[in-house]
C-alpha positions as CSV (number, residue, x, y, z in Angstrom):
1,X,-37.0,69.5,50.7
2,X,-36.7,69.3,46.6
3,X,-37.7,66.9,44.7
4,X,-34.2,64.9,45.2
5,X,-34.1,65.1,48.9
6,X,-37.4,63.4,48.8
7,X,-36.8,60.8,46.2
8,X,-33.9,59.7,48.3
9,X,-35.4,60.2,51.6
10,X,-38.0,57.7,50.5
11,X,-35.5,55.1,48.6
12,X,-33.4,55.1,52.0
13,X,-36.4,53.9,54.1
14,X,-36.9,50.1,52.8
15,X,-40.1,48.8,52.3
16,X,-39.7,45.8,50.6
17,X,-43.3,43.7,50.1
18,X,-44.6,42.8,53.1
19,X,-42.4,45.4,55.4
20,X,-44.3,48.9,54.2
21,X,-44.7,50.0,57.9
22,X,-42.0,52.1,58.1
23,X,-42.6,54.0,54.8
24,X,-46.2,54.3,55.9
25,X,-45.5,55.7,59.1
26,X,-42.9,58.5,58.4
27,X,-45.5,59.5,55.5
28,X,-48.1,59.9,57.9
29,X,-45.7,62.1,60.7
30,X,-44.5,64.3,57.6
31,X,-48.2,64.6,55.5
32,X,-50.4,64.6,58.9
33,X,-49.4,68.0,59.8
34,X,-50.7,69.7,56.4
35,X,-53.3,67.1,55.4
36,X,-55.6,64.4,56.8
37,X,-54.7,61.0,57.1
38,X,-56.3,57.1,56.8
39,X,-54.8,54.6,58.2
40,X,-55.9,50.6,56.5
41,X,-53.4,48.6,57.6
42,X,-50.0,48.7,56.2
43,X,-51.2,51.8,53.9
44,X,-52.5,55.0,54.2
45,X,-54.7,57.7,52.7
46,X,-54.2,61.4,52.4
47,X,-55.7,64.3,50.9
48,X,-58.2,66.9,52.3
49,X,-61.6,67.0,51.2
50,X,-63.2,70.2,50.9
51,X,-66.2,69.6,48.0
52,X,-64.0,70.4,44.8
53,X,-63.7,68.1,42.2
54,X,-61.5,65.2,43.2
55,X,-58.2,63.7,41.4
56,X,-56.8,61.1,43.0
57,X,-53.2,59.7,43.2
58,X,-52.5,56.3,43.4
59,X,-48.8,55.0,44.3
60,X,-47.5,51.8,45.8
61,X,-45.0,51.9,48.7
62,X,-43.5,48.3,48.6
63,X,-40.2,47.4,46.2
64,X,-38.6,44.3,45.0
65,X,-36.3,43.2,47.4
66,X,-32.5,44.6,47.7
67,X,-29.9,43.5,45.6
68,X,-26.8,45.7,46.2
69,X,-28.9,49.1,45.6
70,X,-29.1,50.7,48.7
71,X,-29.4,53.6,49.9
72,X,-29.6,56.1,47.8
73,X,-27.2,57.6,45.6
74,X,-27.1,60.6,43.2
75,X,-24.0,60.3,40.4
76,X,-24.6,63.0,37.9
77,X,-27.6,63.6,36.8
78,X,-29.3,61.0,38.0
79,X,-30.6,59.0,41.3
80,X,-29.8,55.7,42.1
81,X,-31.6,53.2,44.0
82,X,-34.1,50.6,44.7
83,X,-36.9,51.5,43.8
84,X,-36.0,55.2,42.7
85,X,-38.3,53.9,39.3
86,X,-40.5,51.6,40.1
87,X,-42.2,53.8,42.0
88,X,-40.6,55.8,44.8
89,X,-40.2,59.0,42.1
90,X,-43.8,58.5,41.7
91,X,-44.2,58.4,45.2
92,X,-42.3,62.0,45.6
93,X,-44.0,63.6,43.0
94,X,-47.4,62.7,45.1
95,X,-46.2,64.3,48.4
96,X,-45.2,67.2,46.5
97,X,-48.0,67.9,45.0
98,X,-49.9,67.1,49.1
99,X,-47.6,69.8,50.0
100,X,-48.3,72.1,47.3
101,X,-49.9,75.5,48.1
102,X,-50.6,76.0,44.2
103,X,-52.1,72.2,44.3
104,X,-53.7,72.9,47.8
105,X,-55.4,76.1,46.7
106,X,-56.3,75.0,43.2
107,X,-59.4,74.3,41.3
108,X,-59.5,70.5,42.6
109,X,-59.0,68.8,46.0
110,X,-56.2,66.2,45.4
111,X,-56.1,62.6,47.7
112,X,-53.4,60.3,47.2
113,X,-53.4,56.6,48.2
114,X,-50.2,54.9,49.1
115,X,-50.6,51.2,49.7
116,X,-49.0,48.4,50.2
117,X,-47.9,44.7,48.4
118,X,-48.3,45.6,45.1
119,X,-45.0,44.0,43.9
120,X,-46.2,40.5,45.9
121,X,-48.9,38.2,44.2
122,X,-52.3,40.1,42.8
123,X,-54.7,38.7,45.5
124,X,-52.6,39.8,48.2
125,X,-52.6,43.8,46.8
126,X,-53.2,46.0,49.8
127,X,-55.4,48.7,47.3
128,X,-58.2,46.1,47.3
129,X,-58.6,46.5,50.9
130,X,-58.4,50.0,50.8
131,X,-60.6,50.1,47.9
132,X,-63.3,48.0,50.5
133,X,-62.5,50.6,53.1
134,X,-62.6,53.8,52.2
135,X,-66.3,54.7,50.9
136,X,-65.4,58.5,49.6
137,X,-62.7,57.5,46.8
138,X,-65.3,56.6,44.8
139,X,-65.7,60.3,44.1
140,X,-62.7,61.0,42.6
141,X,-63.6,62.0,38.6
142,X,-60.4,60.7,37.6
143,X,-57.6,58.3,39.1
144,X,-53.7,58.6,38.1
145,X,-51.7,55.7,39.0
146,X,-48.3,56.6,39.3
147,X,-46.4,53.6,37.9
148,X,-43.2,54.2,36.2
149,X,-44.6,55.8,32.3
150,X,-41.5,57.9,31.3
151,X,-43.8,60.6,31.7
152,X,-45.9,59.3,29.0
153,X,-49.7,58.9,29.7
154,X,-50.4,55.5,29.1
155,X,-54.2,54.6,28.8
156,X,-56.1,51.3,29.1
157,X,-53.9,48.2,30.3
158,X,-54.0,45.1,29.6
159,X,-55.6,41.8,31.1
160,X,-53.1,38.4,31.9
161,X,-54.2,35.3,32.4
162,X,-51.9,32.3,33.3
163,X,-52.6,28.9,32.3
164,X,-51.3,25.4,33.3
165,X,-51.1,23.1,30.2
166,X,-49.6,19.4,30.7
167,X,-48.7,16.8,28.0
168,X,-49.0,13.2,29.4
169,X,-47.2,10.5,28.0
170,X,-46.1,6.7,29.2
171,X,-43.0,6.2,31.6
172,X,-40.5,3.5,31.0
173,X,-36.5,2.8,31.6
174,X,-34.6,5.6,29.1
175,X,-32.7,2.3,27.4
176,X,-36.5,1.4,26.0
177,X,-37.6,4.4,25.3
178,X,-40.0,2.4,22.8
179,X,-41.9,1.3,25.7
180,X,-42.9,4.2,27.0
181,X,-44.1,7.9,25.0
182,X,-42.1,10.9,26.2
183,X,-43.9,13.8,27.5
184,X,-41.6,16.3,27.1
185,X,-40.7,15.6,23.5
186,X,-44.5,15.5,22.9
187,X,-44.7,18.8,23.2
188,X,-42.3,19.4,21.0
189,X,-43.8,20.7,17.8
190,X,-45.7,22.8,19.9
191,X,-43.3,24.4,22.0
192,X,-41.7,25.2,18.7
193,X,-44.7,26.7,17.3
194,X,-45.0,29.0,20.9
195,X,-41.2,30.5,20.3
196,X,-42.1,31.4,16.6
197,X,-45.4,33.0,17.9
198,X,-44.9,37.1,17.3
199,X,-46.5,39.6,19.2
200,X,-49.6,40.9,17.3
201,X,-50.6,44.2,17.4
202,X,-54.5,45.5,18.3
203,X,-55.2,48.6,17.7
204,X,-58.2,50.2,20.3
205,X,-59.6,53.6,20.1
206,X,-56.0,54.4,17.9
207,X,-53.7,52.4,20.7
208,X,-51.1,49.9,20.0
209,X,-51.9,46.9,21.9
210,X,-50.1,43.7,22.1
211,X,-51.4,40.3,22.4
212,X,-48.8,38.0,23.5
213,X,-48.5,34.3,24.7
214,X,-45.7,33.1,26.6
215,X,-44.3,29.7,28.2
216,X,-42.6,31.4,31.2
217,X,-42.0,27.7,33.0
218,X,-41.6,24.3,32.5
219,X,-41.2,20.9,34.4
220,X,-41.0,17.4,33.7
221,X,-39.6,13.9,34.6
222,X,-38.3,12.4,37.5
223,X,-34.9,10.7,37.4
224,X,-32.4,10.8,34.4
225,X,-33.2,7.4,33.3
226,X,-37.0,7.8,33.0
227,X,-38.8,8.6,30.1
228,X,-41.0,11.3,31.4
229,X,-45.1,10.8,32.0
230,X,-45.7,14.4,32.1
231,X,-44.6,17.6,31.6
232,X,-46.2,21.0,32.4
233,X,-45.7,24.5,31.7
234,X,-47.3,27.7,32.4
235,X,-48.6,30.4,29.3
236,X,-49.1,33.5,30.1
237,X,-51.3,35.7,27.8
238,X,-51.9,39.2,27.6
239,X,-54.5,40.9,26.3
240,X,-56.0,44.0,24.8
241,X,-59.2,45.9,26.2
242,X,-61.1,44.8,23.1
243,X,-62.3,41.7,25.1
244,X,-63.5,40.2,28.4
245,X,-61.8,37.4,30.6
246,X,-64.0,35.2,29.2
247,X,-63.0,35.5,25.6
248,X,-59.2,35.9,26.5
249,X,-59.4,32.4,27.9
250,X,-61.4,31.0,25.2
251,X,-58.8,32.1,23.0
252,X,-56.0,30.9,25.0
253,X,-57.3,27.5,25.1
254,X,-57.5,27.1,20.8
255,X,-53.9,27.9,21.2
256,X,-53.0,25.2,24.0
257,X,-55.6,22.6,22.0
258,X,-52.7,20.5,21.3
259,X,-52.1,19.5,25.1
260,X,-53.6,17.0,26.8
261,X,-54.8,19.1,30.0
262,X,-55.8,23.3,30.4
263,X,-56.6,24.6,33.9
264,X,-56.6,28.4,33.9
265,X,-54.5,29.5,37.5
266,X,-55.3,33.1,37.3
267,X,-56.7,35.9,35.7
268,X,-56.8,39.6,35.3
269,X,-58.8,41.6,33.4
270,X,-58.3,44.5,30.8
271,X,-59.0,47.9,31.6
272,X,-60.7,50.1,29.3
273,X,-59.7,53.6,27.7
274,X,-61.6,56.3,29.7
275,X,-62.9,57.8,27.0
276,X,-64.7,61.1,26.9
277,X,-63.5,62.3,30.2
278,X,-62.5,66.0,30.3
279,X,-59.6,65.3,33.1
280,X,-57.5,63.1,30.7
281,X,-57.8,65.5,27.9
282,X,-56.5,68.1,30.0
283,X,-53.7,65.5,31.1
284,X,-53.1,65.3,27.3
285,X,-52.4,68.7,27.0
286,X,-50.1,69.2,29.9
287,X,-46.8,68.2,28.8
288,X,-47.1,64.8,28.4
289,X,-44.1,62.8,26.6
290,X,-46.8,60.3,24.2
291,X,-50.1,59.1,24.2
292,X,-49.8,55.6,24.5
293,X,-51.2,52.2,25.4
294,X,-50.6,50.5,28.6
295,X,-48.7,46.7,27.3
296,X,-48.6,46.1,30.6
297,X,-51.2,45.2,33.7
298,X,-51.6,47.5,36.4
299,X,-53.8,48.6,39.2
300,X,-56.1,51.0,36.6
301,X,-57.8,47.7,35.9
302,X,-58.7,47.4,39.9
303,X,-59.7,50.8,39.6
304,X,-61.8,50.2,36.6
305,X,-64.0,47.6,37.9
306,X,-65.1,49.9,40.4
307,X,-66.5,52.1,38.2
308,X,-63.5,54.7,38.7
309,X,-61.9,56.3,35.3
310,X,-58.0,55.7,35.8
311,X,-55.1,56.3,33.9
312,X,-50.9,55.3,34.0
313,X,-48.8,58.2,34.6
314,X,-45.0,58.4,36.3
315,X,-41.6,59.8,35.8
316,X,-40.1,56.7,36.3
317,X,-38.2,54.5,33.8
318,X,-39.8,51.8,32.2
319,X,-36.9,50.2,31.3
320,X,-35.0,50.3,34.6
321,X,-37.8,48.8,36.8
322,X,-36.5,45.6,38.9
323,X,-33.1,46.3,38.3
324,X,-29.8,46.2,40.3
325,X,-28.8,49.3,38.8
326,X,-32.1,50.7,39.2
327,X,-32.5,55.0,38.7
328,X,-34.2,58.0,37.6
329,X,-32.7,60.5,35.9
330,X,-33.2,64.1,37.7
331,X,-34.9,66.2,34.6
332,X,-37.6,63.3,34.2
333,X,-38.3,63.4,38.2
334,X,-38.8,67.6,37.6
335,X,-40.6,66.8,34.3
336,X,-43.1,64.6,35.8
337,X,-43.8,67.3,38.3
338,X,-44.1,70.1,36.4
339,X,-46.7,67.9,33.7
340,X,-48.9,67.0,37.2
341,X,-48.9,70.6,38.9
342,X,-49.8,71.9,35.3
343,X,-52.6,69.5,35.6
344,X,-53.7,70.2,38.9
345,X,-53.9,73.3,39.0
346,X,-55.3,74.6,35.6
């Protein structure tokens, strides 16, 4: 099949978090008859092993869920589809390359991972378990998760930690407000201060990095004629890889010092540039679109803290991920695999 067939083939199996069975299993009965196959749970691993250098692929099988974009479609020059971005071209490019006799028969033995929940919340992520699992992907010399890039390769990622910050104030009837103190408006000045808070850019190893933080929700009071006692939202912050966890937070809480509680949720970390590694060099110099920072999080940080070098690279769209109208144009789906089989094979 081309590269097409496949992308659709994939897009018109659904595997919406939590339902990844059927995409596993139909990759397994097409891959197990030209390569070896894991199963851990709801994902599986193939590759063949035969004492080369390893590269590893990394892709997730589970999307958001439907919203009007299925199955597949192609209209012009592009595919259409859930998923066809975020990451089901990634995904084809990955069994191409399994399928490969110029991968196959190159300099490097190639194992690709496709697991499951990655879309659902982080300690739920089927690649931990897989990670715990499978002893020999610790070998690999370099990791590429395949997350949509636009064919850029997009180094480091970011760490995100979400806090829950509360203002407390006095209740009392809303026709004597003067009895009472109003949470919500408490926070005011604040709040104000948070919406006129820019992006700043950080600058590691010659990458743009942004530092962000974000109220992403908010609730407070009870009734419509109470003065609210408290009011609660939740800051997200991301990070750069110039820092640990630890400082992130520290630095999180001098901006939330104004509130009258701080209880960090959850956390993330950064992952670093792998500097110095030969494999990404030669990644560089295969065809890449940029050299760029990961602003986002992503499973290279997993990867990281097992001691494996990883790096974000995709054909999908960026900018298209999540959406109803969600697709991938056709040259950036044969773009992305003509950058990787350069790679794999020189």
């Amino acid at each position: 099949m081309s590269l097409v067939d496949d992308l659709c083939w994939l897009v018109d199996i659904p595997s919406v978090t939590g339902d990844e069975r059927g995409l596993r299993d139909a990759i397994s009965d097409r891959l197990s008859r030209s390569v070896d196959i894991e199963i851990v749970g709801e994902s599986l691993v193939a590759g063949r092993r035969t004492g080369k250098p390893r590269i590893d692929l990394y892709g997730h099988l589970d999307t958001v869920p439907e919203n009007g974009n299925l199955p597949s479609r192609l209209q012009g020059d592009r595919v259409h589809g859930l998923g066809t971005s975020d990451m089901k071209a990634g995904l084809a490019v990955m069994l191409t390359a399994l399928e490969s006799p110029a991968v196959t028969e190159g300099p490097y033995d190639v194992v690709a991972v496709f697991y499951d929940r990655e879309e659902g919340p982080a300690d739920e992520n089927g690649l931990e378990d897989v990670l715990d699992r499978v002893d020999h992907l610790g070998d690999a010399e370099l990791a590429l998760v395949m997350e949509p890039t636009d064919n850029e390769l997009q180094l480091g990622c970011q760490g995100t930690i979400n806090a829950a910050v509360r203002f407390d104030g006095e209740a009392a009837h809303s026709a004597r407000p003067w009895l009472g103190e109003n949470a919500v408006t408490k926070a005011g000045e604040w709040l104000a201060a948070m919406h006129g808070r820019a992006a700043r850019d950080v600058i590691v190893e010659g990458l743009t990095f942004k530092e962000t933080f974000v109220v992403t929700t908010a609730a407070g009071g009870v009734a419509r004629n109470v003065i609210p006692d408290s009011f609660a939202v939740n800051v997200n912050h991301r990070y750069p890889p110039d820092r640990s966890p630890e400082e992130a937070e520290r630095t999180l809480a001098e901006v939330c010092r104004a509130a009258d509680g701080f209880t960090v949720v959850d956390s993330a970390p950064a992952a670093p540039i792998p500097s110095g590694n030969p494999h990404v060099e030669r990644l560089e110099s295969s065809g890449v679109a940029a050299v760029t920072a990961k602003t986002a999080w992503t499973d290279v940080a997993r990867l990281a803290q097992r001691g494996l070098p990883a790096v974000n690279f995709g054909p999908g769209e960026v900018a298209l991920a999540h959406r109803a109208d969600e697709s991938v144009s056709i040259e950036a789906l044969e773009r992305g695999w003509a950058i990787l089989q350069r790679f794999l094979t020189s």
